[in-house]
C-alpha positions in Angstrom: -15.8 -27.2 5.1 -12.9 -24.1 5.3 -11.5 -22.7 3.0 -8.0 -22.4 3.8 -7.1 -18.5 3.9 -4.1 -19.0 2.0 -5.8 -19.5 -1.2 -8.8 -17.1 -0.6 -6.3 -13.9 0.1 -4.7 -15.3 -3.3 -8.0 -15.8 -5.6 -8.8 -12.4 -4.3 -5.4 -10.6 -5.2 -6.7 -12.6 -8.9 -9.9 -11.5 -9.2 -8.2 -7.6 -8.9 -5.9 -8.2 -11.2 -8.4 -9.6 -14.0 -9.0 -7.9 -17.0 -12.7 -7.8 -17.8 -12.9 -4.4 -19.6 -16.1 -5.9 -21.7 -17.9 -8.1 -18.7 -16.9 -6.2 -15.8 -17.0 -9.6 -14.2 -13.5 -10.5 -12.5 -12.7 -13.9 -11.5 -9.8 -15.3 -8.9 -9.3 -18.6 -8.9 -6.6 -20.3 -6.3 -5.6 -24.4 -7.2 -3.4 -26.3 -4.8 -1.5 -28.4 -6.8 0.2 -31.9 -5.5 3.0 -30.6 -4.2 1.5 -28.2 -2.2 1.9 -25.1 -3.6 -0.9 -22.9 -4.6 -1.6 -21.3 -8.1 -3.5 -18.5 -9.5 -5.3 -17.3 -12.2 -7.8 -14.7 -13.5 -9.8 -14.4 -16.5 -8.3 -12.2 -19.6 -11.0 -10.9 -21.8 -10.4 -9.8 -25.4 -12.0 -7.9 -27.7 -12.5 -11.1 -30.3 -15.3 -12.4 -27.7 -14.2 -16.2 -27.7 -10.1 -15.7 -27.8 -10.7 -14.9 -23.9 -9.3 -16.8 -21.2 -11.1 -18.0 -18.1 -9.6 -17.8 -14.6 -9.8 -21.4 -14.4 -7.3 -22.4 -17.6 -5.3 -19.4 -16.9 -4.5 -21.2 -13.4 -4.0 -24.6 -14.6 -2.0 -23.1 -17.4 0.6 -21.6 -14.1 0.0 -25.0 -12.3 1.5 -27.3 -15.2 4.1 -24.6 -15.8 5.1 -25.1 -12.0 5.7 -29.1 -12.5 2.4 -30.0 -10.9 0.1 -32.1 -12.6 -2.9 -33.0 -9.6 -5.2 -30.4 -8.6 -6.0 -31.3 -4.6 -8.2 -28.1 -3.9 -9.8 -25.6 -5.8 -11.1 -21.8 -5.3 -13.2 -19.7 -7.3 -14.3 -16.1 -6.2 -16.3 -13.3 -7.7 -18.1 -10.3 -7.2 -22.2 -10.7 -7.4 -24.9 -12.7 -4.6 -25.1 -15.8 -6.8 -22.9 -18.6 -6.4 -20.2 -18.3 -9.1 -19.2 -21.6 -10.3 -17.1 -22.9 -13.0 -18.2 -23.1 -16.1 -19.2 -25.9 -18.3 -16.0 -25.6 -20.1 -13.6 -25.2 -17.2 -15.4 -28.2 -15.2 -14.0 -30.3 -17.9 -10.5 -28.6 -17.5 -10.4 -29.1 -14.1 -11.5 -32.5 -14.9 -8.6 -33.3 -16.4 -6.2 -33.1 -13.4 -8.7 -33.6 -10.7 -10.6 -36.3 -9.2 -14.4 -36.1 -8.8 -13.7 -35.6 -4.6 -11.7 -32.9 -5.1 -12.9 -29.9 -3.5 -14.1 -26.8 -5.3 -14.1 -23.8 -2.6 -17.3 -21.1 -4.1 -16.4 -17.6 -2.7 -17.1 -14.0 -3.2 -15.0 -11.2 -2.0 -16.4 -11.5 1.8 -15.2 -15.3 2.0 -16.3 -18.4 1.4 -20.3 -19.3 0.1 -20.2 -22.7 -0.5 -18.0 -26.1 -1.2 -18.9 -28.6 -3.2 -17.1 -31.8 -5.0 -15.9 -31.8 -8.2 -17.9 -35.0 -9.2 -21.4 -32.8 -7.9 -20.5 -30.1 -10.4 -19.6 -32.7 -13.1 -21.5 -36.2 -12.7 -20.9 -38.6 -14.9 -17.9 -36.9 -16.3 -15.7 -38.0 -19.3 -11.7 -38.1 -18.0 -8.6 -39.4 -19.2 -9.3 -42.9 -17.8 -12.3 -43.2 -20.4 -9.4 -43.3 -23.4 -8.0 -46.5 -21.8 -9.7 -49.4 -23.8 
């Protein structure tokens, strides 16, 4: 699997913008949405440790406010040798507007690492569909 170009020049544009004064960890994240387009987001530490926001939400957060509501592709970058993958609590974002195929791109600032599913990051998971009883 490629990752399309499009969303690694944005994730990285992301990850430069991300303000991680307390980690020193950036994060870029690209989403293509439904219709197409692509969205982005970095992580935005604070000072109150928890009151942070991860690159993830803050580009679902721009993907809803754009009128999509399916994620179709995913891209996470960051800086280290390690594979950099969503965490436990953005899985389950993602989750929310993904299916388990979708594809979740694993880069660093040289390109892509890896692709995997969404569904082999998050077996088993708990979605919207679970509330229909």
């Amino acid at each position: 699997m490629t990752a399309p170009k499009d969303m690694i020049d944005l994730a990285r544009s992301m990850m430069a913008n991300a303000y991680a004064p307390y980690s020193k960890f950036p994060v870029g994240v690209a989403l293509r949405g439904e219709s197409g387009r692509i969205y982005g987001g970095c992580n935005v530490e604070n000072a109150a440790y928890p009151q942070g926001v991860c690159a993830e939400a803050s580009a679902i957060s721009a993907l809803i406010g754009g009128g999509d509501r399916h994620i179709t592709e995913v891209l996470v970058m960051a800086p280290g040798v390690g594979l950099v993958t969503p965490c436990g609590g953005c899985r389950q974002k993602l989750r929310e507007f993904a299916a388990d195929d979708v594809q979740i791109h694993i880069a660093g600032p040289e390109g892509l690492r890896r692709s995997v599913t969404l569904g082999e990051l998050l077996p088993l998971s708990f979605g919207p569909e679970n509330l229909k009883f």
